[in-house]
N, CA, C and O atoms as a GROMACS GRO file, in nm:
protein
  240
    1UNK      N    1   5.535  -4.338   8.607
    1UNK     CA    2   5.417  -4.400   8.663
    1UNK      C    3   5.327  -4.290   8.720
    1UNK      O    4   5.360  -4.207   8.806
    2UNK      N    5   5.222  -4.300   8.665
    2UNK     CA    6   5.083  -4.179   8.714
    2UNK      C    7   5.048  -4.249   8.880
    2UNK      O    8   5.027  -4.365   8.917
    3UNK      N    9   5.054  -4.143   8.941
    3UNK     CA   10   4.984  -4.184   9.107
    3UNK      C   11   4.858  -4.174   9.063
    3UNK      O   12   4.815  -4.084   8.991
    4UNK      N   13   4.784  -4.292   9.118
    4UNK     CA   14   4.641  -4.299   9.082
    4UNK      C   15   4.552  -4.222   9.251
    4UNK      O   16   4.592  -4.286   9.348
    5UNK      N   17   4.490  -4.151   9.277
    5UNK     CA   18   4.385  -4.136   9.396
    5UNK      C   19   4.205  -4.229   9.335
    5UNK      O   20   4.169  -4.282   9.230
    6UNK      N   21   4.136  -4.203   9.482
    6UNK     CA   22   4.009  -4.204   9.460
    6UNK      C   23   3.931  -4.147   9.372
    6UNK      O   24   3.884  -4.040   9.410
    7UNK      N   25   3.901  -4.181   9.271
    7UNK     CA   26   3.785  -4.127   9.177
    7UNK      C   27   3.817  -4.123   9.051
    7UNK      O   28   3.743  -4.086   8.959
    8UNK      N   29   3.968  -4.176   9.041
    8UNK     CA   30   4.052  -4.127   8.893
    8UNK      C   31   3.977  -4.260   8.797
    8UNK      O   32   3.919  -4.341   8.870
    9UNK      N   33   3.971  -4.285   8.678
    9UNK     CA   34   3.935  -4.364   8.606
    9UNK      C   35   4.051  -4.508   8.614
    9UNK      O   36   4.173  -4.491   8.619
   10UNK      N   37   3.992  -4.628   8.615
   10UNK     CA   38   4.072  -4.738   8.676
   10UNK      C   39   4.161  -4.766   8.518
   10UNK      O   40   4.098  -4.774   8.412
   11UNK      N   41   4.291  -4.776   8.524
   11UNK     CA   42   4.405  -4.770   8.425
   11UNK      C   43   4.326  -4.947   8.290
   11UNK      O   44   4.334  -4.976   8.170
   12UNK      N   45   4.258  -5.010   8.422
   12UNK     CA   46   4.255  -5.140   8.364
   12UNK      C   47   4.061  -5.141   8.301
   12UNK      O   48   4.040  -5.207   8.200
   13UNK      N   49   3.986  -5.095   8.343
   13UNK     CA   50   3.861  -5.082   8.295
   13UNK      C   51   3.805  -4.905   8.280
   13UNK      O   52   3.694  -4.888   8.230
   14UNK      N   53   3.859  -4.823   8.309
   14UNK     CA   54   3.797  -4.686   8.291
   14UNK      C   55   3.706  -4.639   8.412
   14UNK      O   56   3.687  -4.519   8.431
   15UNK      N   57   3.633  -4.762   8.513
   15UNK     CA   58   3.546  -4.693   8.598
   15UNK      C   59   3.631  -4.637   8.705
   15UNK      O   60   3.743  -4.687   8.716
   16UNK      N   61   3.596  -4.542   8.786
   16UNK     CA   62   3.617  -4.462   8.892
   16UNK      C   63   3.656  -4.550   9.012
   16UNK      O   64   3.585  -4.633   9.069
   17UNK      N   65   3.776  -4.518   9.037
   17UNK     CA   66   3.815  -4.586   9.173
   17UNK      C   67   3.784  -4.596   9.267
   17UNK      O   68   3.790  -4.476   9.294
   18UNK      N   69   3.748  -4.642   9.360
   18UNK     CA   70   3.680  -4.650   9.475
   18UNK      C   71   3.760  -4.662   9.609
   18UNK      O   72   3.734  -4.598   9.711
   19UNK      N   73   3.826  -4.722   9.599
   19UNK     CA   74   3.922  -4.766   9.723
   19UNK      C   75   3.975  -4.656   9.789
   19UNK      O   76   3.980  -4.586   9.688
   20UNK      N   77   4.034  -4.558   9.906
   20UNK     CA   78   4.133  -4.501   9.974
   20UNK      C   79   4.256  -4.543  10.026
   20UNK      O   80   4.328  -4.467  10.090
   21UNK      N   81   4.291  -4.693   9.995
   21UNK     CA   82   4.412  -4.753  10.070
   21UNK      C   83   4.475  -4.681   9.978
   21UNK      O   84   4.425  -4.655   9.868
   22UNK      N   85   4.592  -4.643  10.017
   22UNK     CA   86   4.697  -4.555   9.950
   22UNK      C   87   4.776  -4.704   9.905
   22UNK      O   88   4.825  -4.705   9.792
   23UNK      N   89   4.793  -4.840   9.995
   23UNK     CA   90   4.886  -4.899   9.949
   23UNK      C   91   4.856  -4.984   9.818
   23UNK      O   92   4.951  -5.007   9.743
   24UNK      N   93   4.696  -5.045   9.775
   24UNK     CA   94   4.596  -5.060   9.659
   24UNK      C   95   4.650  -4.970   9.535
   24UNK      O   96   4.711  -4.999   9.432
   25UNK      N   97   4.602  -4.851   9.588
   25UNK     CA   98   4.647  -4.746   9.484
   25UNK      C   99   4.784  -4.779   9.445
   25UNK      O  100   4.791  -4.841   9.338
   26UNK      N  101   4.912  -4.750   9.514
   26UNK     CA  102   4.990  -4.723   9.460
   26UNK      C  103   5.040  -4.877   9.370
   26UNK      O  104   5.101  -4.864   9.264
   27UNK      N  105   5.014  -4.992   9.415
   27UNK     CA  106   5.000  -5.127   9.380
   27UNK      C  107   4.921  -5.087   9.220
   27UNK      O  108   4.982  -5.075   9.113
   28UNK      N  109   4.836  -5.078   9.232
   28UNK     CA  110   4.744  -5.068   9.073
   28UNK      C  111   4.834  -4.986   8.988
   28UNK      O  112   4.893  -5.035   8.892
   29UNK      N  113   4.844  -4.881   9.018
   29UNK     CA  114   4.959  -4.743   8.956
   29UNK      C  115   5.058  -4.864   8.921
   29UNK      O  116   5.062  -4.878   8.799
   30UNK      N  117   5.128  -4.945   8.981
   30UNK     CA  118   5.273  -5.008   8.929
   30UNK      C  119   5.206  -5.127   8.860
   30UNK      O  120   5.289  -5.158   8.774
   31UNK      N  121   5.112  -5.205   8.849
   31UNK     CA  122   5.149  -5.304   8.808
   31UNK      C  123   5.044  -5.265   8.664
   31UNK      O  124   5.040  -5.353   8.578
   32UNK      N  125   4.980  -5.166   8.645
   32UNK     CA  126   4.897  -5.074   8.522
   32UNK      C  127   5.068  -5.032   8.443
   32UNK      O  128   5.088  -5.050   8.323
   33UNK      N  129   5.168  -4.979   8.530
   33UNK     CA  130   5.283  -4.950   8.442
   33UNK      C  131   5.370  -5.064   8.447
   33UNK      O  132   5.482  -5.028   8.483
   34UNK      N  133   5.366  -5.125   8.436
   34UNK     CA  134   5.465  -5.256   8.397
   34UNK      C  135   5.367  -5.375   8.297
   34UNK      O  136   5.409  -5.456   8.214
   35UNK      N  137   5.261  -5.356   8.329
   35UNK     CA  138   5.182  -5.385   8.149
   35UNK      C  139   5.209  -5.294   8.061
   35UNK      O  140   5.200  -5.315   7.940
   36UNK      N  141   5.245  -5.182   8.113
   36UNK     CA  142   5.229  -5.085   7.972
   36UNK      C  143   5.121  -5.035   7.958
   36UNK      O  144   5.117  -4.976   7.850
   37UNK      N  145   4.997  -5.026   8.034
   37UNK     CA  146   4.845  -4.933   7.951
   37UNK      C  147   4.900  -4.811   8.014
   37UNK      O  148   4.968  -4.777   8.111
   38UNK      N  149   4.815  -4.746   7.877
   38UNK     CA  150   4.819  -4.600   7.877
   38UNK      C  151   4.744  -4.569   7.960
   38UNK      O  152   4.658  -4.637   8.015
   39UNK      N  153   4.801  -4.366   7.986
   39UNK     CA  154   4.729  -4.355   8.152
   39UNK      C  155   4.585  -4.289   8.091
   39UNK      O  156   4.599  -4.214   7.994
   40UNK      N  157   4.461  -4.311   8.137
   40UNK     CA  158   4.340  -4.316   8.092
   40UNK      C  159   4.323  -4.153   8.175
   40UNK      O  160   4.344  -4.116   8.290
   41UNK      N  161   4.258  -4.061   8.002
   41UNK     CA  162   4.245  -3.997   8.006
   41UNK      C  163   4.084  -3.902   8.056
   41UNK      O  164   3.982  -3.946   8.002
   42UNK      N  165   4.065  -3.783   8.148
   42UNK     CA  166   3.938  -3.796   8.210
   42UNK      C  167   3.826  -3.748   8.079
   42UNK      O  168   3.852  -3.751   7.959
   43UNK      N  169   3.724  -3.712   8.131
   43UNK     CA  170   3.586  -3.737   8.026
   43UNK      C  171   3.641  -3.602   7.970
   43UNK      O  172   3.723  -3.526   8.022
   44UNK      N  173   3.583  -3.595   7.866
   44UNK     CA  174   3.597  -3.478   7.792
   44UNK      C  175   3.717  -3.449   7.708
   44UNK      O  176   3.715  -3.397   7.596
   45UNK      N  177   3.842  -3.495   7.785
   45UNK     CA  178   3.931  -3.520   7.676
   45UNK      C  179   3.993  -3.613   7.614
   45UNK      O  180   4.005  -3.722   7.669
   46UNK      N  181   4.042  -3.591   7.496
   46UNK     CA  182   4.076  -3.658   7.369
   46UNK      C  183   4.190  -3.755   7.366
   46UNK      O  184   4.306  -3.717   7.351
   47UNK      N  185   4.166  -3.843   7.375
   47UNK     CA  186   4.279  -4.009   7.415
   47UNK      C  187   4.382  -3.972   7.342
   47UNK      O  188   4.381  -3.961   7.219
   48UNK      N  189   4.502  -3.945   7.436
   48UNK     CA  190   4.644  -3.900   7.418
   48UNK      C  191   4.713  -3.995   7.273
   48UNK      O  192   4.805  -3.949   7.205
   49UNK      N  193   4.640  -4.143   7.242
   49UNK     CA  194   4.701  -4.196   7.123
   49UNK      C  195   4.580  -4.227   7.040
   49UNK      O  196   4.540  -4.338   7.005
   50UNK      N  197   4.525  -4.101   7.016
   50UNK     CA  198   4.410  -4.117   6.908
   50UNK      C  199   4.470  -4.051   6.812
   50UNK      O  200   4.531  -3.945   6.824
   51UNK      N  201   4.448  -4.127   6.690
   51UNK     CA  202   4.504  -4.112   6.548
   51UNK      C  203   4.411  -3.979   6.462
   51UNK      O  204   4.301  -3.989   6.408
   52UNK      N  205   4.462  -3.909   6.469
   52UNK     CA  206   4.378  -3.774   6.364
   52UNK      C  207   4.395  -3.773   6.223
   52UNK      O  208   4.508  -3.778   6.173
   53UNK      N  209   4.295  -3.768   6.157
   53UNK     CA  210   4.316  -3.778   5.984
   53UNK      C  211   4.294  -3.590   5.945
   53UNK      O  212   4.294  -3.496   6.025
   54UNK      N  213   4.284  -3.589   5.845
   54UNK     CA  214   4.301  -3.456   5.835
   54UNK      C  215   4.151  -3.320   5.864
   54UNK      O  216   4.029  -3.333   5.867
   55UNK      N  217   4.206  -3.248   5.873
   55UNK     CA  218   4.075  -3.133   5.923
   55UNK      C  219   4.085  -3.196   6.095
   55UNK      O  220   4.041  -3.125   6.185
   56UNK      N  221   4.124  -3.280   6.115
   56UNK     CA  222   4.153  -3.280   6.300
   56UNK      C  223   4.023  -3.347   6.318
   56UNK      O  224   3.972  -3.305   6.422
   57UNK      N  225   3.931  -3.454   6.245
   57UNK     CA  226   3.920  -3.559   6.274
   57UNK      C  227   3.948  -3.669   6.320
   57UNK      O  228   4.061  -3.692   6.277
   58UNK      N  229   3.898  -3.793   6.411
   58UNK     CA  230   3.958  -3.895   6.451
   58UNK      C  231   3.946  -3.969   6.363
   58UNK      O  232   3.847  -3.958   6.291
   59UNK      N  233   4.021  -4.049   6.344
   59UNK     CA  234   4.015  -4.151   6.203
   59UNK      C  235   3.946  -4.274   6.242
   59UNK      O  236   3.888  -4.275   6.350
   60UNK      N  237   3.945  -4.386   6.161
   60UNK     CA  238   3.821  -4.496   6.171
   60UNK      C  239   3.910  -4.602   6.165
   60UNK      O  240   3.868  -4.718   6.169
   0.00000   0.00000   0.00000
């Protein structure tokens, strides 16, 4: 389970967290891992289960 803080991208929509309750946070963090979503990766890099076709393209 990823510890989520303030500002990290929200596991369930992508926007930026807002909250400081540590007990919120750690609540979202568990119940984001017991659905199963993947932990959302920050801007710029490349979504940990993105499918590459060849030459290291993303596929369609």
């Amino acid at each position: 389970m990823r510890i989520l803080k303030t500002g990290d991208p929200c596991p369930f929509c992508g926007q930026p967290i807002l909250t400081k309750d540590p007990h919120a946070l750690r609540l979202l963090a568990a119940i984001a891992d017991i659905v199963g979503l993947p932990e959302p990766g920050k801007e710029g890099e490349p979504h940990e289960r993105e499918v590459r076709g060849p030459g290291g393209r993303a596929s369609e």
